[in-house]
N, C-alpha and C positions, 0 to 999 in steps of 0.2 A: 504494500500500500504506500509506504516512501517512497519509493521509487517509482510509482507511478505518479505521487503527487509532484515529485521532485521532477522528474517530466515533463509534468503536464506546465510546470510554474518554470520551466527551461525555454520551452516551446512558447510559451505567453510573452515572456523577454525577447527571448530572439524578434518572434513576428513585431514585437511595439518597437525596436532598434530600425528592424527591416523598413517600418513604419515611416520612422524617422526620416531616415537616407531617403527614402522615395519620395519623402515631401521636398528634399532639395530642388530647386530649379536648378534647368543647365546651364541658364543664362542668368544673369544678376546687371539692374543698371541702377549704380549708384552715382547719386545727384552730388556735385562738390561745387563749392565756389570758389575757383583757383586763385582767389584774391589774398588769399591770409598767412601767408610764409611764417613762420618754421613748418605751419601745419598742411597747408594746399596751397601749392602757387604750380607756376610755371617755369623750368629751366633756359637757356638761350635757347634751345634747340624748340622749344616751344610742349617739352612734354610735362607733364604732369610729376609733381615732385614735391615730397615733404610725408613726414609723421605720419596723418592721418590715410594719403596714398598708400603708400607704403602696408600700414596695415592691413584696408581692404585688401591688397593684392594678397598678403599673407595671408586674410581669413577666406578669402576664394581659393588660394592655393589648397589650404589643410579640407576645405570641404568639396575639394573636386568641381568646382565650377568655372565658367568662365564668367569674370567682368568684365562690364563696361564703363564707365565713366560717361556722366552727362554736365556737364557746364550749366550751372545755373545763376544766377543772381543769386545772395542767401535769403531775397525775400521772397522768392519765386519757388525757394525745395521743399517749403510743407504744402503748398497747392498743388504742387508737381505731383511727387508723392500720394498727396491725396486723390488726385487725378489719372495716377496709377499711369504717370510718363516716366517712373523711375520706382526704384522697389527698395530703395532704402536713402540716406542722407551718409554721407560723413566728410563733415565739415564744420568742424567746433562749434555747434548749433549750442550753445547754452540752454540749461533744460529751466526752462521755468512753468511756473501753474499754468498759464495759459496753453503754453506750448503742449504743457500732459493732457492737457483735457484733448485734443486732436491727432497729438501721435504715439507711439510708446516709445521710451527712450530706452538706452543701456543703463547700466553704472556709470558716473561720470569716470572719464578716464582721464581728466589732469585738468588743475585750476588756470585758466585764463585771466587774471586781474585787468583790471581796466586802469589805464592812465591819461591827464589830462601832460600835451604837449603846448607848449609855449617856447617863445623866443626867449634866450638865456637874456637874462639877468630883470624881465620882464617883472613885475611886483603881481604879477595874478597868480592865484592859488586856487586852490579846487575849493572854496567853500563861497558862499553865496555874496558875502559883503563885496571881495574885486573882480565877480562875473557877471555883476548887477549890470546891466547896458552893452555887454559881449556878447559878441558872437562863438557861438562855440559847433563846429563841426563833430557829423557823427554819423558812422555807416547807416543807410535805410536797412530798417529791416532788422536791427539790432534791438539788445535789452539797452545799450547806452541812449539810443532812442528812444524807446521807451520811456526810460528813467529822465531823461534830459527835459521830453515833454510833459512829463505828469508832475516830474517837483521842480527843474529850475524854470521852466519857459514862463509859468505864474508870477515866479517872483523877478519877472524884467530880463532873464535872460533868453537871447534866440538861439534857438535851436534851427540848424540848418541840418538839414540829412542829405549827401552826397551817397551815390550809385558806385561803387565800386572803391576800394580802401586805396587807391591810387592816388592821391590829390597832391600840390605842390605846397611847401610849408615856404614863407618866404624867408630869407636870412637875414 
């Protein structure tokens, strides 16, 4: 009677693995936004390079599939996605509430801090008294957006959101 139960509970594993493997797709198209170096940008040669590349190809590798990579704007990969023009994201997509309630995320895998740049020896500082009447740029599509609209834009600051994290800082 063990051994048939121990059977029967061998054969249950096995087929829910088999399960498994055969839910994989042969094809995967993950959405990046090549804007954001160390994690996805582009090399001179124009290919695809950084941290988060890198992994996908590693997690397609270990699960036998082939990727593809799709270009997106970062405010374009949850529509996309949801739109089912690409089948996952990885591109330092910060998880926030909003974001959960529309997609499922991973574990985060490494903190991102946000910083304000200015011109050296400039007197502005990141808190609200010397950004009062500043302009302060910030990717669309971002939580720095977000955040910039909901608590500084109120108190006199402009928030400008610029399309791609490429812009020129003057010296």
């Amino acid at each position: 009677m063990k051994k048939l139960a121990l059977s029967l509970s061998l054969a249950l594993a096995l087929s829910s693995v088999s399960t498994v493997f055969a839910a994989i797709p042969q094809k995967i198209r993950i959405g990046t936004d090549p804007t954001y170096a160390p994690f996805e940008s582009k090399n001179a040669q124009g290919e695809l390079v950084g941290f988060d590349i890198d992994l996908a190809k590693e997690l397609c590798k270990r699960i036998n599939t082939q990727c593809t990579f799709v270009e997106n704007p970062l405010d374009a990969l949850i529509p996309s996605l949801k739109a089912k023009k690409i089948d996952a994201i990885m591109s330092s997509l910060s998880i926030t509430e909003k974001r959960q309630q529309e997609i499922a995320f991973t574990d985060k895998l490494y903190a991102a801090d946000s910083r304000l740049v200015v011109k050296k020896g400039s007197p502005v500082t990141p808190d609200l008294a010397t950004l009062k009447g500043k302009r302060v740029g910030v990717l669309q599509g971002t939580t720095q957006e977000t955040y910039g609209n909901e608590h500084w834009a109120p108190k006199g600051i402009e928030i400008v959101s610029y399309q791609g994290r490429t812009i020129s800082i003057p010296t």
